[in-house]
C-alpha positions in Angstrom: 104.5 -39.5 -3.5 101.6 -36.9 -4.4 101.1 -33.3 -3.2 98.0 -32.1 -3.8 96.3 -27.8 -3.3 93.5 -26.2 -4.3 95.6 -24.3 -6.4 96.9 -24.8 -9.8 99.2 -22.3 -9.3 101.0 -23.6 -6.4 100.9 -26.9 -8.1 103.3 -25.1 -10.6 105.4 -23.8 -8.0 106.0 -26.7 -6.5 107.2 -28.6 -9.6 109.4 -25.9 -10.5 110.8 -26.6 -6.8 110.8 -30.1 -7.1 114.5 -31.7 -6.0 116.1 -34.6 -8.1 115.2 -37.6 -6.2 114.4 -41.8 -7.2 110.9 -41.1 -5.8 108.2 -40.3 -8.8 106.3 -37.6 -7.5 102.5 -36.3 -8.8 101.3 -33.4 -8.3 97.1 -32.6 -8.8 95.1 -29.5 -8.4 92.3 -30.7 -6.6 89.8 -29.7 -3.2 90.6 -31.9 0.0 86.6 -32.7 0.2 86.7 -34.6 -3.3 90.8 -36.2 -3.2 90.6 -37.9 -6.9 92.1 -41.1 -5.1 90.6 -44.3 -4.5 89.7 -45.7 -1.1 92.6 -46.4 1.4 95.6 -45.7 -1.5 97.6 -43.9 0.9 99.7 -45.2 4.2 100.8 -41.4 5.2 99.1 -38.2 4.8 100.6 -34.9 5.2 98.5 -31.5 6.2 101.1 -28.7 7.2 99.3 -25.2 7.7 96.2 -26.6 5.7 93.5 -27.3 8.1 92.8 -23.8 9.2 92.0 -22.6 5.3 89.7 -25.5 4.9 86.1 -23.8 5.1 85.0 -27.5 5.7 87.4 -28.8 8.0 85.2 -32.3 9.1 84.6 -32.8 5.5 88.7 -32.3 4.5 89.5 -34.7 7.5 87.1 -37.1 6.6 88.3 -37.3 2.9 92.1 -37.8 4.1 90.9 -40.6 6.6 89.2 -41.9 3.4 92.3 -42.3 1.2 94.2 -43.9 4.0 94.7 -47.3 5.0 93.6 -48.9 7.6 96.4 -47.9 10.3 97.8 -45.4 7.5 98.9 -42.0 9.7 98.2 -38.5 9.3 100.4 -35.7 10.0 99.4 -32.4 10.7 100.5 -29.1 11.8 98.5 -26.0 12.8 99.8 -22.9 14.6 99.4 -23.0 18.3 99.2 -19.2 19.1 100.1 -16.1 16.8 103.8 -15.4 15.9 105.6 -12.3 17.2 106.0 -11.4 13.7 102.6 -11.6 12.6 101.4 -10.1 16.0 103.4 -6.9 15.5 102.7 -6.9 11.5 98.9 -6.8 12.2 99.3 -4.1 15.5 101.2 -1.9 12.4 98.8 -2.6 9.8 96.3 -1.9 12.0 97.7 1.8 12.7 98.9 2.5 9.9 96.7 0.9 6.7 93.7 -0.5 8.3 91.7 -3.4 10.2 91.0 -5.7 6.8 95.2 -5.5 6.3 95.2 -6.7 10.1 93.0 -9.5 9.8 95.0 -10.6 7.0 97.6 -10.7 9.2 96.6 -13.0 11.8 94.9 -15.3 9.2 96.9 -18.3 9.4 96.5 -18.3 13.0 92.6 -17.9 13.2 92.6 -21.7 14.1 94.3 -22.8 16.9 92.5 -24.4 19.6 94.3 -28.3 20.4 91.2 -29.3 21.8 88.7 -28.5 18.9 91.6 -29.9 16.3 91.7 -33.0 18.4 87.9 -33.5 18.4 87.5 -33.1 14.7 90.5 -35.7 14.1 88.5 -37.8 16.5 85.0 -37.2 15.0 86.4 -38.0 11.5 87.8 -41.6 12.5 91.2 -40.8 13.8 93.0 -41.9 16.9 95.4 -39.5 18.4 98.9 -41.3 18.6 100.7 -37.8 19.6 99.6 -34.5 20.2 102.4 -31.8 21.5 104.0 -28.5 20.9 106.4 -27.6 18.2 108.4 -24.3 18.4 109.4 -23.5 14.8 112.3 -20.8 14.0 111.2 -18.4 11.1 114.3 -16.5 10.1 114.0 -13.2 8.5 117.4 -11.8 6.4 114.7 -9.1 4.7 112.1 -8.3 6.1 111.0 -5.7 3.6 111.0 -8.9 1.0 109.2 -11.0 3.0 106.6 -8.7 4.6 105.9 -7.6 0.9 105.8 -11.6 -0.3 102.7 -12.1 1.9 99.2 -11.4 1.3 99.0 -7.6 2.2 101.2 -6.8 -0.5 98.6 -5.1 -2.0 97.2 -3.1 0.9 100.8 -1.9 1.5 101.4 -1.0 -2.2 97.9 1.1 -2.2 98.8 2.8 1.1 102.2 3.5 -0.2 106.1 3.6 0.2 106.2 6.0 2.7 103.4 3.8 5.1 105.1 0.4 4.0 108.5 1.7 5.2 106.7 3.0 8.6 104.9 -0.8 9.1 108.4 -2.4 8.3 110.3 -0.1 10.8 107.5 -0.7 13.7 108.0 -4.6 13.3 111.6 -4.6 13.4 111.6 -2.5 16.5 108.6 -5.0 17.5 111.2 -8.0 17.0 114.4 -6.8 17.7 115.3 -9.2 20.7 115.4 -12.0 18.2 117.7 -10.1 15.7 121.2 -12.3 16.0 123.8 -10.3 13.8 121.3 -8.9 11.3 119.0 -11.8 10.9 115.9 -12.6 12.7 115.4 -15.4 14.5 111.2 -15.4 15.2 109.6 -18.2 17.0 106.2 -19.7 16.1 104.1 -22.2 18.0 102.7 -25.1 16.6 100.7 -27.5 17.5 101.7 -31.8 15.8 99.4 -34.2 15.9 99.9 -37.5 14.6 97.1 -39.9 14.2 95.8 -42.9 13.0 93.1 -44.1 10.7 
């Protein structure tokens, strides 16, 4: 087994996370456009929330149909529509720290459209076994924590304590439907495809 990101420093956080298990598992820092793996190594290939960070996304695709065998399968995942949480995090970044906060927001979810994804899997040698809809639960036990573990951390530290509080209250009012005894319960959309080199 081999995981592979861009970044070296998620390479280290996923080998500290790495469970005990028989499987030998490698780990390399490297940019899905140039995968340091010879031709067809590979008889399953994993991209969960990748794709839409790829600035080349033909190029990635093509690389991960390269390092496949011949009727070796990819799985990916991409978001199908923005998440409740995110939506209301970027409406209360947006009036309360600004429109770049916002944006950053709804980032992961800038890439969604089934029919584009589909067409890129196709145009890079894939055949679409499945396509279909996943609803995924995020739970939240703090959102404070997890709102400041994201990317806007920094926009909220600049604006302050007093703004980051106000953001944190408007998205738990935002999502309070899915709070079940203290803990949210958020959905997000996905889309899975699965598909074959």
């Amino acid at each position: 087994m081999v995981g592979v990101d861009l970044n070296e420093t998620m390479i280290e956080v996923a080998q500290s996370n790495q469970p005990d298990c028989r499987h030998v598992l490698e780990w390399y820092a490297a940019d899905v456009t140039e995968l340091p793996f010879e031709n067809a190594t590979f008889d399953y290939a994993f991209i969960q929330q990748g794709l839409q960070f790829f600035p080349d996304k033909s190029a990635a695709l093509q690389e991960v149909h390269r390092i496949l065998r011949n009727d070796g399968q990819l799985f990916l995942t991409c978001w199908r529509a923005v998440s409740p949480f995110n939506g209301a995090l970027a409406k209360a970044l947006e009036r309360h720290v600004g429109t770049d906060a916002a944006v950053k927001a709804r980032a992961p979810f800038s890439f969604r459209d089934g029919d584009l994804i589909s067409n890129l899997l196709v145009d890079a040698g894939f055949k679409i076994a499945r396509h279909e809809p996943l609803v995924l639960e995020r739970r939240f036990i703090d959102l404070h924590a997890q709102i400041m573990a994201l990317p806007i951390e920094t926009d909220l530290r600049d604006a302050g304590a007093d703004v980051t509080n106000k953001v944190v209250e408007e998205v738990a009012d935002a999502l309070s439907r899915y709070d079940k005894e203290g803990v949210l319960h958020v959905p997000q959309e996905a889309h899975l495809f699965v598909a074959a080199a």
